[in-house]
C-alpha positions in Angstrom: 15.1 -24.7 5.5 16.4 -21.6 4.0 14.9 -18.1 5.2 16.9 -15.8 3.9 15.4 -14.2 0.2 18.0 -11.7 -0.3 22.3 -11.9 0.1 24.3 -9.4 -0.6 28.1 -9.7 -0.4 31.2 -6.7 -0.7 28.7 -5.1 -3.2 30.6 -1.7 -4.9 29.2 0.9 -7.4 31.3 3.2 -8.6 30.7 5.4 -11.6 33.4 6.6 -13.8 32.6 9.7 -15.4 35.4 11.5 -17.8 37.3 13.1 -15.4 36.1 12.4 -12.3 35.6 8.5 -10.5 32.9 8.3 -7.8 32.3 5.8 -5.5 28.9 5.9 -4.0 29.0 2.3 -2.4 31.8 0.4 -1.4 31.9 -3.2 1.1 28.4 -3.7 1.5 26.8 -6.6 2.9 23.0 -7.6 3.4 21.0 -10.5 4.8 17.7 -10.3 4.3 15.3 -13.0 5.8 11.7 -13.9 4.2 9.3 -12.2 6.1 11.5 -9.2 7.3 11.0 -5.4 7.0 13.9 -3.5 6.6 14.6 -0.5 6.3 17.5 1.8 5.7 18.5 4.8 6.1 20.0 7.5 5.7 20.4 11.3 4.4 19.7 12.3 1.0 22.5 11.8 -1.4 24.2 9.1 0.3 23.1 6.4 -2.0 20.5 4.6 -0.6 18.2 4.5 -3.9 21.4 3.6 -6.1 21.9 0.5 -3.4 17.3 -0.5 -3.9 18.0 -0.3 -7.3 20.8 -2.9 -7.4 18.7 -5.1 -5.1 15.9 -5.1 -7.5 18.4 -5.3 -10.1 17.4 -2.2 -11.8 20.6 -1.5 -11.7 23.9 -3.7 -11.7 27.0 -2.9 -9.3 30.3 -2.4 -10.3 31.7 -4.9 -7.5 30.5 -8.1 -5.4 27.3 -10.3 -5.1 23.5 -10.5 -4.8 21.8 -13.5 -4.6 18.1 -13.3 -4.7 15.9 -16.4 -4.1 18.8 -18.4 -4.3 20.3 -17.5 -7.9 22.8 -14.9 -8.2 21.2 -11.8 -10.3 23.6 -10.5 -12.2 25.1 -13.7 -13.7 21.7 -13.5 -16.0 21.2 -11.4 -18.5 19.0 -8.2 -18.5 15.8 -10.1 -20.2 16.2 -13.1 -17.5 16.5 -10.3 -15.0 13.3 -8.6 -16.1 11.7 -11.8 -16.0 12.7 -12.3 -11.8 11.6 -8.7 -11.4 7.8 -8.8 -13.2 7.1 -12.7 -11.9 9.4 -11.8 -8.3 9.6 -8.8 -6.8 7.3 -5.3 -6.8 8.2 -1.6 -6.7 7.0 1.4 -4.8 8.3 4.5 -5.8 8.2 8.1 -4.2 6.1 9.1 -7.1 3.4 6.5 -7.7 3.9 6.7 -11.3 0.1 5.8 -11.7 -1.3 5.7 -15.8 -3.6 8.7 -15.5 -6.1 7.5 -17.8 -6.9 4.3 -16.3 -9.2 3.9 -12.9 -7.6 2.6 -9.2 -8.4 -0.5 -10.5 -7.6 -0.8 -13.5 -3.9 0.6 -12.4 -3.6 -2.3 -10.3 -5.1 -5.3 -12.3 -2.7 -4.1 -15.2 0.4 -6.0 -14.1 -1.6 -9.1 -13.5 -3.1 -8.7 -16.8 0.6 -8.3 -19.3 1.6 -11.7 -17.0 -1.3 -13.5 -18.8 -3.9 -13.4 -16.0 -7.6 -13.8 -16.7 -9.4 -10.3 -16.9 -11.7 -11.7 -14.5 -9.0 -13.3 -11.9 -6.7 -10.1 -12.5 -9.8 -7.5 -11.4 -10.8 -9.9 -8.5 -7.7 -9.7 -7.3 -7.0 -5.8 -8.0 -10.3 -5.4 -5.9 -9.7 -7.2 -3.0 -6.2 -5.6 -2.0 -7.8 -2.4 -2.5 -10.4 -3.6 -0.5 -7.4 -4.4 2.4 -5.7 -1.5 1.6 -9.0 0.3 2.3 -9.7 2.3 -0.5 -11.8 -0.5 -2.3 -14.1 2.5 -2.8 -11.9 4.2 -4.5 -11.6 1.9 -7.3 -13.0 3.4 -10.5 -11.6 7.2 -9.8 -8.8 8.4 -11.6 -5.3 8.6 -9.7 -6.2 12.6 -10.3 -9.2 12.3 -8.2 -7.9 10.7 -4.8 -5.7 12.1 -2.5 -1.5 11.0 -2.0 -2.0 9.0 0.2 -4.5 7.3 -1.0 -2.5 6.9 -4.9 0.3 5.5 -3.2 -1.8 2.8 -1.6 -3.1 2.1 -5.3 0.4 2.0 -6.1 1.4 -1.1 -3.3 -1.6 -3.1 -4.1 -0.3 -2.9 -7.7 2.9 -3.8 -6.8 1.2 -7.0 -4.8 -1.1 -8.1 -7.7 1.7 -10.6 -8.9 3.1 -11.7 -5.2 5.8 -10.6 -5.8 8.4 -12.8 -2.9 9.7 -8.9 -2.2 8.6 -5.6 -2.1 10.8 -2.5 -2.6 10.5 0.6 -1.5 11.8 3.8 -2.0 11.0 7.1 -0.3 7.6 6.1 -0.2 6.6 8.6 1.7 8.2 11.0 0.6 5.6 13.6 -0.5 3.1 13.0 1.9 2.0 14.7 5.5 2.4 13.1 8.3 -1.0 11.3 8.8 -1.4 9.8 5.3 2.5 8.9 6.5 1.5 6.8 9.3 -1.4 5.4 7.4 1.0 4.1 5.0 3.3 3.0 7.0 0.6 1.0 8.9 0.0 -0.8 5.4 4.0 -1.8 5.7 3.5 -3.0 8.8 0.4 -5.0 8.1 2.7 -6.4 4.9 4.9 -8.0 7.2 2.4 -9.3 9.5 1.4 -11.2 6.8 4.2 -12.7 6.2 5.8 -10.4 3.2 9.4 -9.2 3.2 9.7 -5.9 2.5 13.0 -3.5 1.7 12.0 0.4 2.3 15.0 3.2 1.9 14.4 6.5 3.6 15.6 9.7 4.8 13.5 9.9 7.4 14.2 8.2 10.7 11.0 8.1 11.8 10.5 5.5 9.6 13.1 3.2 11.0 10.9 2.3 14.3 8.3 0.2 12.3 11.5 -2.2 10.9 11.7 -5.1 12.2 15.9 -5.0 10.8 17.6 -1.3 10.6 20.7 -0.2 8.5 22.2 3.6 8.3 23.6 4.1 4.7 26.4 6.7 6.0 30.2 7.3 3.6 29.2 4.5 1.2 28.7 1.7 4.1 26.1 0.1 5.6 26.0 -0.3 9.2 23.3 -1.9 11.2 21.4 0.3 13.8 
């Protein structure tokens, strides 16, 4: 039986601008096993986001391998990778990047919904990880009308809706105090519990004592911690 999810071998990106060539990740390699939480960090600038997004293939490196679920991404195409990433993995972002005019609910049901869900499975299912996130009473206000914490809850359960075999995270925490921190966090935690395998970049290295695997992004390497 295979647990690993996610490979990543001698991955580079380098971007070559017109007079000037810079290297933001050089060597890197990655196991990541189904069910793991890991998290990586490091300061800001040093390319932590640049390395998610080539993970969630967002993004494709300049250099080396990344095998995801078996397959290697970047052999595809960018519709076949869109395709892994809306059926495959889910995003959390620093800003939730919530549609202002729909409800909690609605926000959450919607990616369910484009990937040809029933209205009625999509809402059931939008309610009840609010319902575990616990802001199920939350679920017809406006992203306007609840606090940070509670939006970027709304924005994990909408990254769930499809289970996804990954969730990515970056800087999820990022604008928030520390208490709606921790209660975040605690949904994290409660992810992998369950049996999710989560990837969370950070700056913070508070952060790094829920993981159950650590990594410091430091001069374009990754070490583990």
């Amino acid at each position: 039986m295979n647990d690993m999810i996610l490979e990543v071998s001698n991955l580079g990106k380098t971007y070559f601008l017109e007079n000037e060539t810079i290297h933001v990740l050089q060597g890197i390699d990655l196991r990541v096993n189904k069910g793991s939480f890991v998290v990586i960090s490091g300061p800001s600038g040093s390319g932590k986001s640049t390395l998610l997004n080539i993970l969630g293939s967002l993004d494709r490196p300049t250099s080396g391998e990344v095998v995801f679920d078996s397959v290697d991404l970047f052999s595809h195409d960018d519709a076949c990778l869109s395709e892994t990433r809306n059926q495959k993995m889910g995003f959390v972002f620093q800003f939730h990047h919530l549609l202002a005019e729909f409800s909690c609910l609605e926000n959450v049901a919607l990616p369910a919904l484009v990937n040809g869900s029933s209205p009625s499975r999509a809402y059931q299912k939008a309610q009840d990880l609010l319902d575990t996130f616990d802001i199920g009473d939350k679920r017809n206000r406006l992203p306007d009308e609840i606090s940070g914490g509670e939006r970027q809850r709304v924005a994990i359960a909408r990254a769930m809706i499809n289970d996804p075999l990954i969730l990515f995270a970056d800087e999820p925490t990022g604008n928030l105090d520390e208490e709606n921190t921790n209660k975040l966090l605690d949904v994290f935690v409660g992810l992998k519990d369950d049996g999710r395998t989560v990837v969370l970049v950070s700056h913070s290295l508070d952060i790094a004592r829920v993981g159950t695997d650590v990594y410091k992004l430091k001069e374009r390497r990754l070490y583990a911690v």
